[in-house]
N, C-alpha and C positions, 0 to 999 in steps of 0.2 A: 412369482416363483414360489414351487412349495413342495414338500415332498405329500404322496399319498400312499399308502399301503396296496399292495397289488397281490402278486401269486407268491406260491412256494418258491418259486424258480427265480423271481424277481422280487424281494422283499417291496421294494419299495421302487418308487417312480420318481423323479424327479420332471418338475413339470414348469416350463417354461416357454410363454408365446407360442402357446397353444400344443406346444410339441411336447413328448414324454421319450427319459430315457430311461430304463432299467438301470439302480446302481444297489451299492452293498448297504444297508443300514449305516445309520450314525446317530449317536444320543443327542437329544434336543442340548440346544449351547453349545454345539460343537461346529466348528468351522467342516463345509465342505469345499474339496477343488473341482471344478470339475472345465474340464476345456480350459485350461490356465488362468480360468477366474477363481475368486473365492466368493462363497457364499456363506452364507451361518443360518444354518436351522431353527428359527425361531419363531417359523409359522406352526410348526408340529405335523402330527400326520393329519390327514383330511378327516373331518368327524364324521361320526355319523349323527345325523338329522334330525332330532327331536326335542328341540325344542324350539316354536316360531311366535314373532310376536308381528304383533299388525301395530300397524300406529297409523291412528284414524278411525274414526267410528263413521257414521252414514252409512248408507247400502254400498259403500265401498268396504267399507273396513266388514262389518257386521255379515255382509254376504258372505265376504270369505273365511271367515271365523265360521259359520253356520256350516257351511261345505266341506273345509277341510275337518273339521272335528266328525262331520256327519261320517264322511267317508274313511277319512284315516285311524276316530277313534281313537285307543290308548297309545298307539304308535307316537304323538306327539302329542306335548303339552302346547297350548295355546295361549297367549296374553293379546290381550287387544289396548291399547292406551289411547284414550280421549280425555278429553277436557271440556266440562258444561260450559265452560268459557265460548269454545270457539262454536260460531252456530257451521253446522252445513248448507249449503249450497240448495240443494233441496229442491230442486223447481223442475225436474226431470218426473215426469209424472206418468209418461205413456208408453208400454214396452212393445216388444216385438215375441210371439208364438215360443220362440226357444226358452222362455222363463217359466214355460211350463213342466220345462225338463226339470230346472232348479226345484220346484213347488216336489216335482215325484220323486229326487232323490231324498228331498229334505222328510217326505213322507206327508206332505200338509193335508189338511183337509180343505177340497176350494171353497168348500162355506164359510169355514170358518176362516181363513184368509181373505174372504169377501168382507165380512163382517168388520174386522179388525183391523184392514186399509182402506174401510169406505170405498171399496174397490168397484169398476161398471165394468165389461165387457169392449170389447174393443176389435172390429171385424175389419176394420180398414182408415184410411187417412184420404181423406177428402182435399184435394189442390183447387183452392180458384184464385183467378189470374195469375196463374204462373207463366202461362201459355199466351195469354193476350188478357187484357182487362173483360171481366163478363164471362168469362170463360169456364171450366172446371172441368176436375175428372176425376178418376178413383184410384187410389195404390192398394188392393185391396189383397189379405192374406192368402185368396182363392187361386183359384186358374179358372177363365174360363172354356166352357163348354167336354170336347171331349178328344184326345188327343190318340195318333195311329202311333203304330211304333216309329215309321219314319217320315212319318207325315202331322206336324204339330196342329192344334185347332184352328191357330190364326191365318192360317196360308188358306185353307177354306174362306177364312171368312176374307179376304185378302182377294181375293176371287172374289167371292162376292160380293165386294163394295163398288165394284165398277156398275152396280144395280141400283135403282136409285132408291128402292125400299129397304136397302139392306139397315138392320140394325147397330147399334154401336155392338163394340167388341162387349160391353158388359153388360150386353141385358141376358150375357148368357155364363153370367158369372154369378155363383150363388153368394156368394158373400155381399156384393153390391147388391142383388137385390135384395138380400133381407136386412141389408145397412138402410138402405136409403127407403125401406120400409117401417124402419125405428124396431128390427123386430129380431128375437133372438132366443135359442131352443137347441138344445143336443138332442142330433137325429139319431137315434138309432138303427144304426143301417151299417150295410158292406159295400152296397154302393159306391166305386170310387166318385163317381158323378158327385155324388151328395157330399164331399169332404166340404167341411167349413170352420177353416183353422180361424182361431182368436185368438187375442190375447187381451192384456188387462189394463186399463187407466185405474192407478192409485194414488191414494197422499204418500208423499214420498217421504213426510219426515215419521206420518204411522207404520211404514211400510220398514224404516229402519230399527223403529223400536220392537216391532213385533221380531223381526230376524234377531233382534240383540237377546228378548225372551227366549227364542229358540237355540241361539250358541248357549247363553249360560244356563239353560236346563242341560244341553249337552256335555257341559263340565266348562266352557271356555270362559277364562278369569280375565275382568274388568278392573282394567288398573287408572285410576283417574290421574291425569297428570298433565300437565305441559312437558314438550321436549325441550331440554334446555341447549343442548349442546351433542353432538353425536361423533362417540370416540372411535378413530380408524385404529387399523390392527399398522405399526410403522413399518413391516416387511410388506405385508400382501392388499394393504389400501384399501381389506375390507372392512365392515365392520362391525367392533367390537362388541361397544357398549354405548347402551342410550343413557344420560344424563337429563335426571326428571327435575322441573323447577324444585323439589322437594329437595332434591337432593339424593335421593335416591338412585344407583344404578342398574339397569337391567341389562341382562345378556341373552342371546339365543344364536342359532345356527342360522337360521334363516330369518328375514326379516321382509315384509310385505309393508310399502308402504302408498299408504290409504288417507293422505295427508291433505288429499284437494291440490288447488293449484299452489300451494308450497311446494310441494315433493319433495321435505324435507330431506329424505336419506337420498334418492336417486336424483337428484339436479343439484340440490345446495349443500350435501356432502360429497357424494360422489361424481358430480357435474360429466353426467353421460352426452349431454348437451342436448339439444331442440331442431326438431326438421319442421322449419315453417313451413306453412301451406297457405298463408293468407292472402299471397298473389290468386291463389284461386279458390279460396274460401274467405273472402273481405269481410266479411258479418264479424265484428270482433267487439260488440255488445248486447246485452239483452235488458228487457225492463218485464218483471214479473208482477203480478198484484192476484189475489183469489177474489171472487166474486160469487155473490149467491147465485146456488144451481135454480137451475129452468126446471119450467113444471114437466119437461120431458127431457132424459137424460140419451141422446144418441148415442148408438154403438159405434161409432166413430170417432177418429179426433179431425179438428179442422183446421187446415195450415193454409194462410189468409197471405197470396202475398200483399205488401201492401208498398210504398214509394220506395223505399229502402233498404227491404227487408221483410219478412214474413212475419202473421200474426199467428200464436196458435192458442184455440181454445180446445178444454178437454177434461170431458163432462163426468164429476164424482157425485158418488150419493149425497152428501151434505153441500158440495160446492162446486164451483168450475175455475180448475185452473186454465189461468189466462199471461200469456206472453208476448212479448214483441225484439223478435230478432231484428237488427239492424246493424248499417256497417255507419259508424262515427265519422267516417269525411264526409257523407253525404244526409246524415242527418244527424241535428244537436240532440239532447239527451230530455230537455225538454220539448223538443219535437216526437221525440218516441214516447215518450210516456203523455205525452196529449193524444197525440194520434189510439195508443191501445186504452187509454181509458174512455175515448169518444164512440170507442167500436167493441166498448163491454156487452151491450144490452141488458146488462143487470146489474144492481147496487154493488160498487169495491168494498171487502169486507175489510179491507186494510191500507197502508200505506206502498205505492209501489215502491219496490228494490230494484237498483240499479246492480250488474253483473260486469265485470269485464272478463274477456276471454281470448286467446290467443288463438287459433286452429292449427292444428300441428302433433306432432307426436315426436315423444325420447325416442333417442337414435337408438337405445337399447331400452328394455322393455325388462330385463335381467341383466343386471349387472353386481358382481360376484357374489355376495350373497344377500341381493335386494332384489325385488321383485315389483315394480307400481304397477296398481291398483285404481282404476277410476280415472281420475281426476291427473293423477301423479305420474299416470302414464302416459295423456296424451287427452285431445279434446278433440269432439267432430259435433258440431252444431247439432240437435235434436231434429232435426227437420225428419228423419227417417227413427224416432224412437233407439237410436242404437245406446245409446250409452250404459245403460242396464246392462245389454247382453253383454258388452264390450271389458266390462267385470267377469261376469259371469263365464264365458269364453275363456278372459285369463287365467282364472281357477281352474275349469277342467283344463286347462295346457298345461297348469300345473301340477294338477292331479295326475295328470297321464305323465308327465315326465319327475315325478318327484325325486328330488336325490336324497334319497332316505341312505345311502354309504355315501355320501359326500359328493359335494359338488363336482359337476365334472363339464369340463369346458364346451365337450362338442351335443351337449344338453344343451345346454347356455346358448350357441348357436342354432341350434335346431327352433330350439321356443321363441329367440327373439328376429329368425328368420320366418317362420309363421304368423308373429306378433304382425311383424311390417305388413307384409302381404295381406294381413285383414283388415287392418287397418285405409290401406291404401286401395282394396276392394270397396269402400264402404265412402270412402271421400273423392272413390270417380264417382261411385250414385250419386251420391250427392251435388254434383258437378255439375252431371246431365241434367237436374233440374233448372239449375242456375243458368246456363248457356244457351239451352234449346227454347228461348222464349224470344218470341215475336210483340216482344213489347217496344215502344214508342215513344210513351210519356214523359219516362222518368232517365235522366242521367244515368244514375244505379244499371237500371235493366238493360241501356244500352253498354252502356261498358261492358258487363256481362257477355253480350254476344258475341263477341273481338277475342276472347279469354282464350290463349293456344293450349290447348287440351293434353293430357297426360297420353301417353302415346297406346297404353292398353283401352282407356275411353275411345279412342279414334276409333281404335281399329271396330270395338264392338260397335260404333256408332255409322261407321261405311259398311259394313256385312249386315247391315241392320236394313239400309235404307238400298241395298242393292240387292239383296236374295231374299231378306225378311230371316235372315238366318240371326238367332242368337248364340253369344259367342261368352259363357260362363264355365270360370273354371271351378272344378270340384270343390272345393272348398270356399266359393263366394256364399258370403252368407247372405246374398242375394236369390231366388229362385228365377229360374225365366222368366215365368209371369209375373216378375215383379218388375226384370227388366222392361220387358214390351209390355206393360202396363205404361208404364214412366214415359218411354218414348213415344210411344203414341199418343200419350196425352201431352206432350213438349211438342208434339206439331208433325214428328218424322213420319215418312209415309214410303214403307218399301217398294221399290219399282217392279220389283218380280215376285214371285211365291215358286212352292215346290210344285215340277211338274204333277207330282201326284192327288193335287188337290184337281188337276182336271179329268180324274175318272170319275165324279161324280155330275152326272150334269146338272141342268137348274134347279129343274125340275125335283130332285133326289136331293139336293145341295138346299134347297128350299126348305124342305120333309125334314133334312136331319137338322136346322137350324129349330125349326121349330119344337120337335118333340123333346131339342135338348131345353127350348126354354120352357116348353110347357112344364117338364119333369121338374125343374128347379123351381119353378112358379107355383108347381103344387105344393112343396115341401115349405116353402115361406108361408102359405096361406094356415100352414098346422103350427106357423110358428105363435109362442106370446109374444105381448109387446114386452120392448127389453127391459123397464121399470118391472115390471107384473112378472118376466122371470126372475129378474136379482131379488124382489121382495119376497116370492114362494122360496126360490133356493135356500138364501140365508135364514130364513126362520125355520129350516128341518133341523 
């Protein structure tokens, strides 16, 4: 309960379980009545917003600090509070396309961002045996071939698969073929045919310090500390002030926290509490280790399932990070880290690290004036690269809804009803991997198959395998062809297509399969290989 400043007509608001009523001023320390209760004014009126501190450094904390200074500028001051003490997490190395928006607000140069996170290129995520052992496929940033307005490319090719020449869906995908060519070049063209979205494999702990060079050129002040203690307001249970082991305290309006799996202010101050997901996300360990890069670095990354759980490697200029996702009832900790060191193919430069992790997401994502960030907001396994954006996303949600005149409740609901929903877009994908496998061997994988599915997975999973219809809503930071990429390569096979794919007959259906691969096939053959483009780039 609190009052906040309003109109002429209405001084002030009195604001209560979400509801507001118009009443007459009263001086802070002054008892109000109002509906036969008493209240006492001793939250004040609602502030306005300028000053925020993050607590946490890594590309959690450091991303946001970079963003909101970039975009908001003198409007607010910024503190960021870490401690050399605690390391990050750090083993999140592969992103997804929309970190290219980050890079162009922030103004980067991509050379020199290459240069400076030992950064490679990254056109797609390569699955083998996810689908059955021996097996693989591609999740690749592209679409293939070429789409009608109401007739999509795959319903053609969907048609044509009952032929026995017919090609896979991605030999008419430009990103596969110049992935699995090792080859990589910015086309110049208007071509939609020709799009060929990337994004980036970097070190993740170069990739923090370089963003942390860019907040504090920005102006955003680095306070070294440990949180000792974090003091609530006793009226409105937000909070106050941070309590630094120094001794020292800070304050601000708003407060972003960027803490990793503490979540200092929004779990173990303000206990918003935890939506597990581990009934259908079981992988609730990982084992990390870097290894020397290969003499050729793929624009790819590669997600290995293996008895347990998935392995994934993912190729930087100086080295290859290497991981092993797995769920602990079904394999010991020393079984994981045997199995990913046996399946390096190249010298460990270090000692592996053991992770644990929960899957799940805060049932609020904003909670009064806390905001997590990363780690402290929720966790969805790496298998799809999200985690990067999954920061990055909460910053512009944040951006777009700032309460720069004070917080206001049905903000507060808007962001963390958006929050969920992306969330829970992004851990059915990940689901579909898990479930849609024809695997045998392993305990793990069969259990996997029995797993009763969220009820928006179903639905897009039976419109899938009955019309070939894709079913994403506007804001899944999924695209189509990422979905029916996924499904098709997990085994699903639609039993119809759109009738409009039979106006073209074989004949013509033949013609236009081809010219689309020839067209893509000539564009890979001008490409360089992907070492010989990162080495010409970054040296301009």
């Amino acid at each position: 309960m609190y009052l906040k400043g309003c109109s002429k007509e209405h001084p002030f608001l009195f604001v209560t379980d979400n509801n507001e009523w118009p009443i007459e001023p009263a001086a802070p320390g002054n008892l109000i009545v109002f509906w036969g209760t008493i209240y006492k004014w001793s939250v004040g009126v609602q502030k306005t917003v300028e000053k925020v501190v993050i607590v946490g450094g890594g590309t959690a904390g450091w991303m946001s600090a970079a963003l909101l200074k970039k975009v908001l500028g003198s409007v607010v001051d910024i503190t960021l509070i870490e401690s050399d003490q605690i390391a990050t997490v750090g083993v999140g190395e592969a992103t997804i396309p929309p970190i290219q928006h980050v890079n162009s607000v922030l103004g980067l140069d991509e050379a020199e961002f290459l240069r400076e996170t030992k950064a490679t290129l990254k056109l797609a995520i390569q699955f083998e045996n996810w689908h059955r052992q021996g097996q693989s496929y591609f999740h690749t940033f592209g679409a293939a071939g070429q789409s009608s307005a109401f007739c999509q490319f795959h319903h053609y090719w969907c048609r044509a698969s009952q032929w026995s020449d017919t090609k896979s869906l991605w030999h008419y995908d430009l990103n596969y073929l110049a992935a699995s060519a090792g080859k990589f070049s910015k086309l110049q063209t208007e071509d939609a045919r020709l799009d060929m979205p990337y994004a980036y494999h970097f070190d993740a702990s170069l990739y923090g310090q370089y963003l942390r060079k860019i907040s504090e050129g920005l102006g955003v002040v680095r306070q070294e500390g440990l949180v000792r203690d974090v003091l609530l307001n006793p009226d409105s249970g937000a909070v106050e002030q941070l309590l630094l082991d120094s001794g020292q305290k800070i304050a601000a309006d708003l407060y972003i926290d960027a803490s990793g799996f503490r979540a200092l202010l929004l779990q173990k101050a303000l206990g918003v509490g935890f939506d597990d997901w581990s009934h259908w996300l079981p992988c609730d360990t990982a084992v990390s280790v870097p290894s020397e890069r290969f003499e050729q670095t793929l624009p790819y990354t590669r997600s290995i399932a293996r008895e347990a759980g998935w392995q994934w490697r993912i190729p930087l200029q100086h080295r290859n990070g290497n991981g092993l996702v797995y769920c602990s009832r079904f394999m010991s900790d020393d079984q994981a880290t045997q199995t990913l060191l046996n399946n390096l193919e190249s010298t460990a430069l270090a000692e592996p690290r053991i992770n644990r992790f929960r899957t799940g997401r805060a049932r609020q994502q904003w909670q009064k004036n806390v905001i997590g960030v990363g780690l402290a907001s929720g966790f969805l396994e790496p298998l799809e690269s999200t985690s990067i954006h999954l920061i990055q996303s909460a910053i512009v949600r944040l951006l777009r809804y700032f309460p720069h005149q004070g917080i206001q409740s049905d903000v507060v609901a808007r962001f963390n009803k958006e929050s969920k929903r992306e969330y829970e877009q992004v851990r059915d994908f990940l689901i579909l991997h898990y479930t849609q496998n024809n695997r045998s061997d392993c305990d793990f994988w069969r259990q996997m198959q029995s797993l009763p599915l969220p009820d928006a997975l179903q639905q897009k999973i039976q419109a899938f395998t009955a019309q070939g219809v894709l079913i994403r809503d506007d804001q899944d930071l999924f695209a189509e062809s990422s979905w029916l990429q996924v499904m098709l390569g997990q085994g699903l096979v639609p039993r119809d297509y759109h009738p409009l794919a039979e106006r073209l007959d074989k004949t013509q259906l033949q013609a236009f399969f081809q010219q689309t691969h020839q067209l893509k096939s000539a564009a890979v053959k001008k490409m360089l290989a992907h070492d010989e483009f990162i080495d010409r780039y970054t040296r301009q």
